[in-house]
MDAnalysis code that builds the backbone (N, CA, C; Angstrom):
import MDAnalysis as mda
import numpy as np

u = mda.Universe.empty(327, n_residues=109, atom_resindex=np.repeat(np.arange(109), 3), trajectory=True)
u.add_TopologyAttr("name", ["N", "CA", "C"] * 109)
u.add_TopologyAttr("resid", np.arange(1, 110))
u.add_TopologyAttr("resname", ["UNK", "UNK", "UNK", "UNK", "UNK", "UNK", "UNK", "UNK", "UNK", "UNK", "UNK", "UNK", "UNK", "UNK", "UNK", "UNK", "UNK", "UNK", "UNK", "UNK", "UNK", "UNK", "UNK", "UNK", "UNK", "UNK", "UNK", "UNK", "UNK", "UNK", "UNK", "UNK", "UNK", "UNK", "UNK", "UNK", "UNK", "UNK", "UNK", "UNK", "UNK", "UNK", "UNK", "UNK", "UNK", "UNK", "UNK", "UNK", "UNK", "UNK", "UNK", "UNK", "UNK", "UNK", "UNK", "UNK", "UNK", "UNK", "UNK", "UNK", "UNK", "UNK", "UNK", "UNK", "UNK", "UNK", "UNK", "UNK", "UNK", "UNK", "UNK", "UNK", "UNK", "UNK", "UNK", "UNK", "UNK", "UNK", "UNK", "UNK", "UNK", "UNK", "UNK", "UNK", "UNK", "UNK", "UNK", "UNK", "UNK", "UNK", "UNK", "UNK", "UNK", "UNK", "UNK", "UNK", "UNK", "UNK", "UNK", "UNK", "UNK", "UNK", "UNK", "UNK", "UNK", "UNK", "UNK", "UNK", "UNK"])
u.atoms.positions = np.array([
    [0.842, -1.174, 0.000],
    [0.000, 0.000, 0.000],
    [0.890, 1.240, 0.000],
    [0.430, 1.903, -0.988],
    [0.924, 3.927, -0.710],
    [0.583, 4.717, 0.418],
    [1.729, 5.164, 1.051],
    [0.973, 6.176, 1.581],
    [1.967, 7.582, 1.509],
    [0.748, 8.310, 1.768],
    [1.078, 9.624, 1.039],
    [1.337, 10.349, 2.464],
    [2.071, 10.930, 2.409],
    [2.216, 11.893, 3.628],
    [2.093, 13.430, 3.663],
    [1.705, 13.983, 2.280],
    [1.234, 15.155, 2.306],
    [0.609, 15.601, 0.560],
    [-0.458, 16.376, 0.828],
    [-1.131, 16.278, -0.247],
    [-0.290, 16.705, -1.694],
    [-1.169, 15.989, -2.568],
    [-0.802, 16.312, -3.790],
    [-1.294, 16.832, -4.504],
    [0.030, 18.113, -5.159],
    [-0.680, 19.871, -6.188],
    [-0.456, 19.081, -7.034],
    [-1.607, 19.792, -8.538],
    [-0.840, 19.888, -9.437],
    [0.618, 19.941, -9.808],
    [1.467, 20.908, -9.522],
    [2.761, 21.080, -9.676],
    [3.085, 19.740, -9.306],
    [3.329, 19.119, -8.478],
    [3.512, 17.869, -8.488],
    [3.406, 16.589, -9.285],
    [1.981, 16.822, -9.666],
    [1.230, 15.628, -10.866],
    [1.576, 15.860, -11.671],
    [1.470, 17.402, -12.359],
    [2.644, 17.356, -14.319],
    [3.236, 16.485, -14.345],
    [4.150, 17.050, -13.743],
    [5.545, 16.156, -13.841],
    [5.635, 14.428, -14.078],
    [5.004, 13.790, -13.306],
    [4.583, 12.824, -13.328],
    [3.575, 12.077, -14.508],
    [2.521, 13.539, -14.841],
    [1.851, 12.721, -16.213],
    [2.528, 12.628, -17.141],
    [3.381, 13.894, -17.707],
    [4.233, 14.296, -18.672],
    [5.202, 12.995, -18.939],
    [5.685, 11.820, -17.816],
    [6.440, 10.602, -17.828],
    [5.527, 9.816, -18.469],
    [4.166, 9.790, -18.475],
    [3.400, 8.709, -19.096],
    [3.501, 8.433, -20.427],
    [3.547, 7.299, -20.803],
    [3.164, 7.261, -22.434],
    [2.324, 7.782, -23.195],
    [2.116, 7.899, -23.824],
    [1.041, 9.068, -24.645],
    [-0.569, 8.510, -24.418],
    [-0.737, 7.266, -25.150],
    [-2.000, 6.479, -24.587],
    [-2.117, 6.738, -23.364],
    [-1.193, 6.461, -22.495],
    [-2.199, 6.472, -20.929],
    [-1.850, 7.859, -20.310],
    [-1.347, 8.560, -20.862],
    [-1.243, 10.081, -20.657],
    [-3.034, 10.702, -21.033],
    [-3.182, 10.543, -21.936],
    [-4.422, 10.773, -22.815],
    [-5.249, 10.343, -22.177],
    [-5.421, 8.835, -21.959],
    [-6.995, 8.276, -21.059],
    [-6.889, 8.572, -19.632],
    [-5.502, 9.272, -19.221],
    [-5.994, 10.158, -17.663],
    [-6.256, 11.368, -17.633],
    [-5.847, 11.626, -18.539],
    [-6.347, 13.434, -18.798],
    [-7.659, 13.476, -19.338],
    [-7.665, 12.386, -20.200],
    [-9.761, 12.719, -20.764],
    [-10.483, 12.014, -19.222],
    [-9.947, 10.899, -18.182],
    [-10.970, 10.681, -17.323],
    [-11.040, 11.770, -16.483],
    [-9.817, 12.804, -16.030],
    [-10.001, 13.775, -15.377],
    [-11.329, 14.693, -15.837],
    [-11.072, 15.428, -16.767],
    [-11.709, 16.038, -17.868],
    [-13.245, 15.085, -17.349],
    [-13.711, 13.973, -17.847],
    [-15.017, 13.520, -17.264],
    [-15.377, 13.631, -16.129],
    [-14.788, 13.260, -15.357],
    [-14.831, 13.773, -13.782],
    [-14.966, 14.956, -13.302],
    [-14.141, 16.398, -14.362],
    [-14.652, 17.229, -13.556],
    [-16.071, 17.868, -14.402],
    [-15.797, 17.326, -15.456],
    [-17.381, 17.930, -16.107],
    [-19.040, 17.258, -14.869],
    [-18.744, 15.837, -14.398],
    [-19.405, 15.099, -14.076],
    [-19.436, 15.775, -12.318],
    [-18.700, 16.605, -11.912],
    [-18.408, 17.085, -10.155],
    [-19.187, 18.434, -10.635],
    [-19.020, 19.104, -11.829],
    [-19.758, 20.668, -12.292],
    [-21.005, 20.184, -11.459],
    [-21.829, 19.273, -13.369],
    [-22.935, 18.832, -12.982],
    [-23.494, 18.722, -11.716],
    [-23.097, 17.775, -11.028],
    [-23.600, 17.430, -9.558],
    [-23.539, 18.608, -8.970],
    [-22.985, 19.861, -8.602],
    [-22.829, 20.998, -8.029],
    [-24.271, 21.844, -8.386],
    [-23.904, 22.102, -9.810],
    [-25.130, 22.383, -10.329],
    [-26.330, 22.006, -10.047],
    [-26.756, 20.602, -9.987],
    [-27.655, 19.808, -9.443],
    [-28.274, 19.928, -8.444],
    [-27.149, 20.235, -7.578],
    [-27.434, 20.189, -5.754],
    [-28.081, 22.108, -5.904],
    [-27.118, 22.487, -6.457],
    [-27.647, 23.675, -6.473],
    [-29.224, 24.782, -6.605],
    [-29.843, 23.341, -7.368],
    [-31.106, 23.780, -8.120],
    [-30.951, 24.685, -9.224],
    [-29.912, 24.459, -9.831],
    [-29.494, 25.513, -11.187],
    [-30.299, 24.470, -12.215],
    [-30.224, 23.280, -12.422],
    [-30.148, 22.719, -13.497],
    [-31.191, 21.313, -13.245],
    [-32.217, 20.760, -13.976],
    [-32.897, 19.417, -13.277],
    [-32.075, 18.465, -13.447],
    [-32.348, 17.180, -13.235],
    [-31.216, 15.991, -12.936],
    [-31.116, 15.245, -14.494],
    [-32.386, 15.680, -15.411],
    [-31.906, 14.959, -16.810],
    [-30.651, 15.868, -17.685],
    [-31.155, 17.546, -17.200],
    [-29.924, 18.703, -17.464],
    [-28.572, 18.222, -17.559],
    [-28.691, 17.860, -16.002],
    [-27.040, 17.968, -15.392],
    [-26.343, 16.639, -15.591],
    [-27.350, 15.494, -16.029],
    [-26.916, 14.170, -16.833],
    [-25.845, 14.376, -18.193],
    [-27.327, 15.753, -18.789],
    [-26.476, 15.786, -20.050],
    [-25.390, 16.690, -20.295],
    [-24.885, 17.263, -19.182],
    [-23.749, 18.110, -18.608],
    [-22.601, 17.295, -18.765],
    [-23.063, 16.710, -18.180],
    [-21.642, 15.078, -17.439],
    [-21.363, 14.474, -18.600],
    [-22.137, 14.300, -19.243],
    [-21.862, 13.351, -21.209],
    [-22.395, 12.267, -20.798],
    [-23.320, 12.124, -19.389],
    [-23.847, 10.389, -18.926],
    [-25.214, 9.956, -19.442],
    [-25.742, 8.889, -19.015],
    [-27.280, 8.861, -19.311],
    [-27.709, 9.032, -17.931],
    [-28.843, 9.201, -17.675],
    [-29.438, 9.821, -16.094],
    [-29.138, 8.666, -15.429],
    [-29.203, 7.315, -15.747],
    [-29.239, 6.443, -14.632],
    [-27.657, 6.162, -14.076],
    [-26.935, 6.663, -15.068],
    [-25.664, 6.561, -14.387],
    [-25.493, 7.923, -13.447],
    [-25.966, 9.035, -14.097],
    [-25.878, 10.008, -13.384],
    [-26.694, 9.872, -11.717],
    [-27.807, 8.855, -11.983],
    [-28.483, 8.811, -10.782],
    [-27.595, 7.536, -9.869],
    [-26.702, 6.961, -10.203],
    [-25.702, 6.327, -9.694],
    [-24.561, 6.835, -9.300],
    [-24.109, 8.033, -9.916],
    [-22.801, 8.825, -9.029],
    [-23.763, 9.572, -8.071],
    [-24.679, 10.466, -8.208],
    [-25.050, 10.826, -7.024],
    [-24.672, 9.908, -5.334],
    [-25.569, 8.665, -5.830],
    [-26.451, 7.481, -5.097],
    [-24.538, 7.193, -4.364],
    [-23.385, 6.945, -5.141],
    [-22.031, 6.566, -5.058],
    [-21.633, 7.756, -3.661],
    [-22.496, 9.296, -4.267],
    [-21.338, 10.423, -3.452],
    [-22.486, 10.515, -2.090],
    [-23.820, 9.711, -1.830],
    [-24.314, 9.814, -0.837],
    [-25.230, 10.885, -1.531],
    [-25.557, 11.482, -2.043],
    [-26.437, 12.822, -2.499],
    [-27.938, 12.176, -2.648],
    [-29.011, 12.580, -2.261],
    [-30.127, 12.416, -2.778],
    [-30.961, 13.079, -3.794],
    [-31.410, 12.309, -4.689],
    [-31.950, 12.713, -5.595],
    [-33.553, 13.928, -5.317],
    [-33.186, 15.021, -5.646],
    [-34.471, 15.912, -5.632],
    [-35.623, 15.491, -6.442],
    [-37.009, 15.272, -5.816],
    [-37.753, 15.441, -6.104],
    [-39.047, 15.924, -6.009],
    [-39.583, 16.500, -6.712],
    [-40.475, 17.886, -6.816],
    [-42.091, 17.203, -6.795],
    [-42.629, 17.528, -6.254],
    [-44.434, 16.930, -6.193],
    [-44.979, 18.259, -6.068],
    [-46.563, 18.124, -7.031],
    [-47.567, 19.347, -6.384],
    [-48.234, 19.029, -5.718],
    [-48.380, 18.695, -4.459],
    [-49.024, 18.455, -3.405],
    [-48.587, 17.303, -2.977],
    [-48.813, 17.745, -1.615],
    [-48.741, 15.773, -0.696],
    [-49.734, 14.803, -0.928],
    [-51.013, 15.274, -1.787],
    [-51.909, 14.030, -2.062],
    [-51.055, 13.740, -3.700],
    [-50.641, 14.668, -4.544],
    [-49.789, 13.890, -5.573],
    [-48.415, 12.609, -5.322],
    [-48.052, 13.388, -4.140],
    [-46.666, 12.172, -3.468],
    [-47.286, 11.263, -3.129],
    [-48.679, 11.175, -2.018],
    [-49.070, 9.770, -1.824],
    [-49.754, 8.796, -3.038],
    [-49.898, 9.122, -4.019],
    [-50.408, 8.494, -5.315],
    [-49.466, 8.403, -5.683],
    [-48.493, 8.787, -5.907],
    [-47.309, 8.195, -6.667],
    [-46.767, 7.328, -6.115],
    [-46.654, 7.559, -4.141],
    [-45.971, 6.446, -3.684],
    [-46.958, 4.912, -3.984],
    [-48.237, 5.363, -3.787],
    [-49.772, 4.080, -4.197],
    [-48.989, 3.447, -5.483],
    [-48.695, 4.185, -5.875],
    [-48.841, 3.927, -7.664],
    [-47.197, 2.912, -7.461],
    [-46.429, 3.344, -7.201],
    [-44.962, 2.359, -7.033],
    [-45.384, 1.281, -6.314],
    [-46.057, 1.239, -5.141],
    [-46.561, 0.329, -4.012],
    [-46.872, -1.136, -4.751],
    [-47.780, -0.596, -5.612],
    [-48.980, -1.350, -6.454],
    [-48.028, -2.115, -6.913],
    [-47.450, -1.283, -8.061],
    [-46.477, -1.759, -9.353],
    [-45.329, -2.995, -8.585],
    [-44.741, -2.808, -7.347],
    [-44.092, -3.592, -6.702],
    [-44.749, -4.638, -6.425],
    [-46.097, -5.105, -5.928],
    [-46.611, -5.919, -5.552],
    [-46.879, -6.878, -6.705],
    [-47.449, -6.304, -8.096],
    [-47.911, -6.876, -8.842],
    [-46.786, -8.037, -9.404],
    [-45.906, -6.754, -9.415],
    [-44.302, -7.611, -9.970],
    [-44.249, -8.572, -9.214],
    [-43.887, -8.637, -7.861],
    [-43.665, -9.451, -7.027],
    [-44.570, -10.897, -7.300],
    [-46.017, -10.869, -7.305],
    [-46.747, -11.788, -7.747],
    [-46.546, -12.423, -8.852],
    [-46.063, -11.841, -9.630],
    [-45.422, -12.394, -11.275],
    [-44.517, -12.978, -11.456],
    [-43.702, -12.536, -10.709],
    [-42.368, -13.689, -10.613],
    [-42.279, -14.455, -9.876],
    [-43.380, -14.500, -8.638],
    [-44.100, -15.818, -7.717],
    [-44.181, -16.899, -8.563],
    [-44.960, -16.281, -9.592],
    [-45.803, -17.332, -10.531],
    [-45.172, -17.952, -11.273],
    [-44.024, -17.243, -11.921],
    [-43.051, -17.927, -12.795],
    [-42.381, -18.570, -12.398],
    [-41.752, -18.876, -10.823],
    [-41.119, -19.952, -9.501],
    [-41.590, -21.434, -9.644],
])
């Protein structure tokens, strides 16, 4: 195991990528580059600047991955209802849909 005993700048990391071979020079600089487009997003997100299919297509992801780095950084997903009798029908409405499933693949056992 590494251990690091004091953080690491930039000034530090150049140096070090600049040793890489060109290929893997390249696929750490474009995952950086995704990562920080994908840390914007989420900022944005949390922020209420942008809705969560927005800030998906910020990141270059599809939402369900995007709804998986959230879910990864602990963040909960915002969601918006007009009224508390619309939230309890929606939760009815998932309730249902779970049960039914559930019975269906009983059946197929």
């Amino acid at each position: 195991m590494i251990q690091i005993s004091e953080p690491i700048t930039l000034e530090k990391l150049l140096p070090l990528i600049h040793k890489l071979p060109k290929v893997e020079r390249e696929q750490l600089l474009k995952s950086l580059e995704e990562e920080s487009q994908l840390d914007a997003a989420i900022l944005l997100y949390q922020e209420g600047e942008v809705t969560l299919s927005r800030a998906s297509e910020l990141a270059g992801i599809h939402r369900f991955e995007f709804e998986e780095a959230l879910a990864a950084r602990g963040i909960l997903k915002i969601v918006e209802v007009d009224s508390a009798e619309a939230l309890k029908e929606g939760v009815s409405l998932i309730k249902s849909l779970h049960k039914s499933k559930s019975r269906t693949e009983g059946q197929e056992s």
